[in-house]
C-alpha positions as CSV (number, residue, x, y, z in Angstrom):
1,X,-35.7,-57.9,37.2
2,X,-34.7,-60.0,34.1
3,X,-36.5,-57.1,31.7
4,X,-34.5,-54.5,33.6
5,X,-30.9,-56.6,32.9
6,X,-31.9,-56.9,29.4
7,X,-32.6,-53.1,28.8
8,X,-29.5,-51.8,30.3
9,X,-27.5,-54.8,28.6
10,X,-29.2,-53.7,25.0
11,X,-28.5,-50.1,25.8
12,X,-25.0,-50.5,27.1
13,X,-24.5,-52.6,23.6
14,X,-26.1,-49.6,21.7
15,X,-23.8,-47.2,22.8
16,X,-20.9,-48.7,21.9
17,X,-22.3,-49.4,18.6
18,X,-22.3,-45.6,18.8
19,X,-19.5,-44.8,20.1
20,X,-17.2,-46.5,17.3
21,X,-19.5,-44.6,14.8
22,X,-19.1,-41.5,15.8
23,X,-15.3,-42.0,16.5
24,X,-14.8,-42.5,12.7
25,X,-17.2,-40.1,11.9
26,X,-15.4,-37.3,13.9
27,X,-12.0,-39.0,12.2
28,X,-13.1,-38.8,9.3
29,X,-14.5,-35.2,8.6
30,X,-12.2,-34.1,10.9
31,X,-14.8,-32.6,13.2
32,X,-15.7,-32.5,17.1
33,X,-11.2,-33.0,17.5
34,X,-9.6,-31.9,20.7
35,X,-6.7,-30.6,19.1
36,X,-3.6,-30.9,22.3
37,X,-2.2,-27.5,23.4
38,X,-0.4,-26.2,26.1
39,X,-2.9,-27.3,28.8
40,X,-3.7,-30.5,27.5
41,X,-2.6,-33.9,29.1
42,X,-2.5,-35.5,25.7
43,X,-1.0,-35.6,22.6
44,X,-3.3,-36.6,19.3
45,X,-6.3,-35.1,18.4
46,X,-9.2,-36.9,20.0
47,X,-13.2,-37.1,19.3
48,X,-15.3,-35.2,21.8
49,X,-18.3,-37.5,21.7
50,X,-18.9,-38.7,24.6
51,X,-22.0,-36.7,25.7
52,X,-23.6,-37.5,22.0
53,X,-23.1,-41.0,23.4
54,X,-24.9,-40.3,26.4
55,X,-27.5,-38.3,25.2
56,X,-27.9,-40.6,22.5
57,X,-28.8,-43.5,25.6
58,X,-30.9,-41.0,27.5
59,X,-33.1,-39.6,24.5
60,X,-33.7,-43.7,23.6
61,X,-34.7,-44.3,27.1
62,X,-37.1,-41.7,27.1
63,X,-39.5,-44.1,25.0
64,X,-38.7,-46.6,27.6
65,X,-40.1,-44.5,30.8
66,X,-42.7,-42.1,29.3
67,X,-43.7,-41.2,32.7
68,X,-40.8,-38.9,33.3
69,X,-41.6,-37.5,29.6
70,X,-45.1,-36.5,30.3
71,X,-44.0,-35.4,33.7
72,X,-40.7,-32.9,32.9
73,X,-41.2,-31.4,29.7
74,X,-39.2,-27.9,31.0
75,X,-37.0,-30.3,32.3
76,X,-36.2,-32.3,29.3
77,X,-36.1,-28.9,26.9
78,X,-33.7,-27.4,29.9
79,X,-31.2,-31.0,28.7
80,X,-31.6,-30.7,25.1
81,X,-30.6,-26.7,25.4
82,X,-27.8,-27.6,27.8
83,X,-26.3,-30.4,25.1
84,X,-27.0,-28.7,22.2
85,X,-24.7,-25.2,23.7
86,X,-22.0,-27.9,24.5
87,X,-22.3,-29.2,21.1
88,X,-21.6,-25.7,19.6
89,X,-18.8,-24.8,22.3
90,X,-16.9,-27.7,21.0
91,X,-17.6,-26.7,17.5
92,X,-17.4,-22.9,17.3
93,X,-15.7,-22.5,20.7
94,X,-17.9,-19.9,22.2
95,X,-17.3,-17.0,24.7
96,X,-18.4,-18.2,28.4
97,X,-21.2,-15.7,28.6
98,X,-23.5,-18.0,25.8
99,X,-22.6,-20.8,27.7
100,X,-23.3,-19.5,30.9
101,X,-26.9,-17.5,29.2
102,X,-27.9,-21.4,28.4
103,X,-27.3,-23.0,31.7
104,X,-29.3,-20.1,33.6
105,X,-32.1,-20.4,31.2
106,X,-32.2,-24.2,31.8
107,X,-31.7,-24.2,35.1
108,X,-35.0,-21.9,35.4
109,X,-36.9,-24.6,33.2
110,X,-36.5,-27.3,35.7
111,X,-37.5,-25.1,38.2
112,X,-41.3,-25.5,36.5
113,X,-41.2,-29.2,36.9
114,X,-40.4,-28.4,40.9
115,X,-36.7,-29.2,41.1
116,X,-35.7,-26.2,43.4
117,X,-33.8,-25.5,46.2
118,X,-36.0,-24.2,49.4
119,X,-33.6,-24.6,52.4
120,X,-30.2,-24.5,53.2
121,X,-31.2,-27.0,56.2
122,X,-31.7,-26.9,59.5
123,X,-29.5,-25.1,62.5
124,X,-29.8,-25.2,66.0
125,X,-33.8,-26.3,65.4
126,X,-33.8,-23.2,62.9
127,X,-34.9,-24.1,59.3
128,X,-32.9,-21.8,56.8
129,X,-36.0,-21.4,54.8
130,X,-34.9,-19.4,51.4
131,X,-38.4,-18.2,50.4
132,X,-38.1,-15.5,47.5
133,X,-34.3,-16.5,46.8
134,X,-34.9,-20.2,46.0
135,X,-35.5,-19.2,43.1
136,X,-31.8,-17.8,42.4
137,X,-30.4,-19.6,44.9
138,X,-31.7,-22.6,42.5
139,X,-30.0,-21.0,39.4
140,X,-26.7,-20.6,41.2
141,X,-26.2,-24.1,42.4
142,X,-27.0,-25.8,38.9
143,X,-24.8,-23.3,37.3
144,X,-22.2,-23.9,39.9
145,X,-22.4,-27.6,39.6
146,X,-22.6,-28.0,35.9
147,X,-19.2,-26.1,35.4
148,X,-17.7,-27.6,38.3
149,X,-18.0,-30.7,36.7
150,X,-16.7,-29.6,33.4
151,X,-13.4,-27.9,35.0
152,X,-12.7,-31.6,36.5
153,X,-13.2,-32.6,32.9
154,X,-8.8,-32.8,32.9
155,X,-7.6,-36.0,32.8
156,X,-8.4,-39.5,31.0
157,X,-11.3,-41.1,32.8
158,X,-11.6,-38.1,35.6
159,X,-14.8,-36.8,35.3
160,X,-16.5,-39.9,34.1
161,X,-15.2,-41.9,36.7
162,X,-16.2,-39.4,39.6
163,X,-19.5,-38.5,38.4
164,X,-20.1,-42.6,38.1
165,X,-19.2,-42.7,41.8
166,X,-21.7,-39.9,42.5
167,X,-24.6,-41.4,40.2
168,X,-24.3,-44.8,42.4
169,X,-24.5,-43.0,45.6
170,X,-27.6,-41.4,44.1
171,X,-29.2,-44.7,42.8
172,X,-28.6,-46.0,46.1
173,X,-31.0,-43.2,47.7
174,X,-33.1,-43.8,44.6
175,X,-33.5,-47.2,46.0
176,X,-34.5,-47.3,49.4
177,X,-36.5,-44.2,49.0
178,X,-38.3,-45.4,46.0
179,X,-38.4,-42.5,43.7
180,X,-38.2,-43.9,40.0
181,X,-37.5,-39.9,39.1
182,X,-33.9,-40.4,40.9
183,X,-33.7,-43.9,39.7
184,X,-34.2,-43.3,36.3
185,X,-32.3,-40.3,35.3
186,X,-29.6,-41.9,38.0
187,X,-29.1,-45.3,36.2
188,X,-29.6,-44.2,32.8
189,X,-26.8,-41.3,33.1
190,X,-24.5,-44.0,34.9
191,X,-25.4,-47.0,32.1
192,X,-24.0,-43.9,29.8
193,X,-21.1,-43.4,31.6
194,X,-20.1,-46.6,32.5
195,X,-20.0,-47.5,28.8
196,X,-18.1,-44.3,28.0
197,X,-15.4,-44.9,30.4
198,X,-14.4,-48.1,28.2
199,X,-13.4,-45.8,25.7
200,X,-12.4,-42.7,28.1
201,X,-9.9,-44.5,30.1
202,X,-6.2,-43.6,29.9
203,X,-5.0,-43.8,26.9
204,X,-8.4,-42.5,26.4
205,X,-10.3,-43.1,22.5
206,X,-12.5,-40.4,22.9
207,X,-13.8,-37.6,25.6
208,X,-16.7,-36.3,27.1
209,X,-16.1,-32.6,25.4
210,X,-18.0,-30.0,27.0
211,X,-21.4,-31.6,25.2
212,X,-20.9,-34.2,28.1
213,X,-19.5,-32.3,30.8
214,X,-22.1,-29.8,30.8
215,X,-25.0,-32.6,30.0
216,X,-23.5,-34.9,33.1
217,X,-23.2,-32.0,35.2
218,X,-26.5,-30.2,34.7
219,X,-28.3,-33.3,35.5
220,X,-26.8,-34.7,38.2
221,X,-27.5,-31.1,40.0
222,X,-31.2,-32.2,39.1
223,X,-31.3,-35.2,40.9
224,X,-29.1,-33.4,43.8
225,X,-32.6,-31.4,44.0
226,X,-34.9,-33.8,44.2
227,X,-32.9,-35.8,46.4
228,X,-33.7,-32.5,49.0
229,X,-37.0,-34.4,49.2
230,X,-35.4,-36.8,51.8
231,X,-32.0,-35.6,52.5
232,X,-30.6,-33.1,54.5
233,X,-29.2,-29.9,52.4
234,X,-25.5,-30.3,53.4
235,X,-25.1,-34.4,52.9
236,X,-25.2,-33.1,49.5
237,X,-21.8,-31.1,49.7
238,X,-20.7,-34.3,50.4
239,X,-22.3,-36.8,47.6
240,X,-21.2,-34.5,45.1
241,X,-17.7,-33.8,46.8
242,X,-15.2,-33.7,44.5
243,X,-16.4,-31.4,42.1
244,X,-17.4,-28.6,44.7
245,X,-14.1,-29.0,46.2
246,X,-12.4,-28.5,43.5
247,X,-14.1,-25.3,42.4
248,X,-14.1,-24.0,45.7
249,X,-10.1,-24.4,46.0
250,X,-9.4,-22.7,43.0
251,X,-11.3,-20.2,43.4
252,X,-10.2,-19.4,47.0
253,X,-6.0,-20.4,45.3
254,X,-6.5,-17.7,42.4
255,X,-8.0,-15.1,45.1
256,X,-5.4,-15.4,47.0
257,X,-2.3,-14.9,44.3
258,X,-4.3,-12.0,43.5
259,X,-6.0,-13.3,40.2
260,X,-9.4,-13.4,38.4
261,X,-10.8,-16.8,39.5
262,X,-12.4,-17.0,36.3
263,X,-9.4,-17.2,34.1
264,X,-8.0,-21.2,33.5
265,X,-5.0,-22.4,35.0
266,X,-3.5,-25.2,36.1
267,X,-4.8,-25.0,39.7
268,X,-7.4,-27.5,39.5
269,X,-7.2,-30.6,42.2
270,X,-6.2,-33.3,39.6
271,X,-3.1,-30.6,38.3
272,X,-1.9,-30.2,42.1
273,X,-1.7,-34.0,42.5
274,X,-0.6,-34.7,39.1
275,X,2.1,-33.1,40.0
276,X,3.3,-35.0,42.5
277,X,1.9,-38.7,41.1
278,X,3.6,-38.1,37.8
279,X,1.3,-40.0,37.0
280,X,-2.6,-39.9,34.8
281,X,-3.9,-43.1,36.4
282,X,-2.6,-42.6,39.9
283,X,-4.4,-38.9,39.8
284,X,-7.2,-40.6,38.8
285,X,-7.7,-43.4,41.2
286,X,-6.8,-40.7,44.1
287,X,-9.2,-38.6,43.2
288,X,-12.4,-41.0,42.3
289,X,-11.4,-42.7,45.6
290,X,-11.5,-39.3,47.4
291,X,-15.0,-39.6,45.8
292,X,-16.0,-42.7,47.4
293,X,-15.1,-41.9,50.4
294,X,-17.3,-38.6,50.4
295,X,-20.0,-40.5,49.1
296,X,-20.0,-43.1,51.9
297,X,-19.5,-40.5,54.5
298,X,-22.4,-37.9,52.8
299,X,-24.7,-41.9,52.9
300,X,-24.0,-41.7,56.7
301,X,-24.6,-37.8,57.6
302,X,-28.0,-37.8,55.6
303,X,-30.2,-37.5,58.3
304,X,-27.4,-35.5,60.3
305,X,-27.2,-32.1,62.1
306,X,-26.9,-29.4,58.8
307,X,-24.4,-27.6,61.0
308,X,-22.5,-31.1,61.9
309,X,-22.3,-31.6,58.3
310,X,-21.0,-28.2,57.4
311,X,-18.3,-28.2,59.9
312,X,-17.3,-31.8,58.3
313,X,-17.2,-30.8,55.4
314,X,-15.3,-26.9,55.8
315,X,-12.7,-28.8,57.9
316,X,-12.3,-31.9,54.9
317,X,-11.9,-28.6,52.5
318,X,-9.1,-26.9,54.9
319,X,-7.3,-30.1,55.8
320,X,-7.6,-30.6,51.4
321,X,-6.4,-26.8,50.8
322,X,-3.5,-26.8,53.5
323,X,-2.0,-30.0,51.9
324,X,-1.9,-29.4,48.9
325,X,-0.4,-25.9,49.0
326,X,1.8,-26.5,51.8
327,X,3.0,-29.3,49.8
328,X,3.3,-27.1,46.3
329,X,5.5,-24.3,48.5
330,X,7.8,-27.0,50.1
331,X,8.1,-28.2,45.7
332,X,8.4,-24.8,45.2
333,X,11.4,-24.1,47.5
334,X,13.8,-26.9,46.5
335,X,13.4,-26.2,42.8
């Protein structure tokens, strides 16, 4: 216990040691900037460095549980592809379809160290077996989760502060089922992020840039997997709440004004409440306390009905999509 306290302390410290390198380093030769436009909630040029940070914690932990080393070697190669294409879309800025060619080639490394997706869950004492289409079905949700994350990536402390909530539900589950896999990549991610949200939080010092978004995301929708081994399919929806909901109603908003769902906008969750907060922080704590909340209720519906837990979660994503628009035409019709 005392060992385990003084690793994550020593680490913790480490990263900030890195942290405020890298800050002045990125200062300094004017490299790795967000430089503010039109869609950006802030106004100096900022350090995207936090997933350096993170990896830098992760990669150093690896010598501290070789296990998981020996053990997920696709797995490992699938994170060091998916940082390294966020580290040149924050340099070079790349087209989506790179970005997108990475993530599907990771995501079908990981499926050689067994993280894959075989059911959809149960149904009326049916199991949804996937059979040949786990295997895409696999590639779809990582891709799908590893940008969702990085489109909530919009406000100071967002995305950290959500997938923190997420990586505690997950350690929790790690815990009382007793798989060090979930533990490990669980705890380390969330020492990482814990120590980046010092720095993250509004005004933030630095951001995740998409070298963090995308490393955060992609593995979190690893330990989603292998949390399958004990959970039912659609607590996940839950767990991971915020993120899916968010894709799903903007996708579902831009289809219905009759645009490409692919194109950015400012239709995202955190820019529909912004909008009526006013306010960074308040947007913020709504939304990572939205997360909570999905997390204790996806900790109670584990061992539900899959079709219980669907219907939950479909009518949460309604009651979510109704308010918020209903609210943005009532804005809409006074101004």
């Amino acid at each position: 216990m005392i060992s385990s306290i003084l690793t994550i302390v020593i680490l913790a410290l480490l990263e900030v040691v890195i942290i405020k390198q890298l800050i002045k380093i990125a200062n300094s030769k004017n490299i790795l900037l967000d430089i503010p436009n039109a869609r950006s909630s802030h106004k100096l040029a900022t350090p995207k460095v936090g997933g350096i940070a993170i990896f830098s914690i992760f990669f150093l932990s690896l010598f501290l549980y070789p296990s998981f080393l020996t053990n997920n070697i696709f797995s490992i190669l699938a994170i060091v592809l998916i940082f390294a294409v966020g580290i040149f879309d924050d340099l070079l800025e790349l087209s989506p379809y790179p970005k997108f060619a990475v993530i599907i080639i990771s995501s079908i490394l990981i499926i050689f160290d067994g993280y894959t997706i075989n059911s959809l869950g149960t149904y009326f004492s049916v199991t949804a077996s996937l059979g040949i289409l786990s295997i895409p079905f696999t590639i779809f949700a990582v891709v799908g989760f590893t940008n969702a994350l990085n489109l909530i990536d919009g406000l100071d402390g967002l995305a950290g502060s959500v997938s923190l909530v997420i990586l505690l539900g997950f350690i929790y589950l790690g815990v009382i089922h007793n798989d060090s896999t979930i533990l490990y990549l669980s705890s380390i991610i969330a020492i990482g992020i814990s120590v980046f949200l010092l720095f993250n939080l509004h005004p933030a010092k630095i951001f995740l840039g998409d070298n963090g978004a995308l490393l955060v995301g992609f593995i979190i929708a690893m330990v989603a997997i292998k949390l399958l081994d004990y959970i039912s399919p659609t607590s996940v929806f839950f767990l991971t709440g915020i993120p899916i909901l968010d894709t799903l109603f903007v996708m579902v908003n831009r289809i219905k004004n009759k645009k490409s769902p692919f194109v950015a906008d400012k239709t995202h969750l955190h820019h529909q409440i912004f909008r009526h907060t006013k306010d960074g922080k308040k947007t913020v704590y709504i939304l990572a306390l939205s997360q909570v909340m999905f997390t204790l209720i996806g900790l109670s519906l584990i061992d539900n009905s899959d079709f219980l837990n669907i219907s939950i979660f479909m009518t949460t994503y309604m009651l979510f999509f109704i308010m918020l628009t209903s609210s943005e035409n009532q804005k809409n019709q006074f101004n």
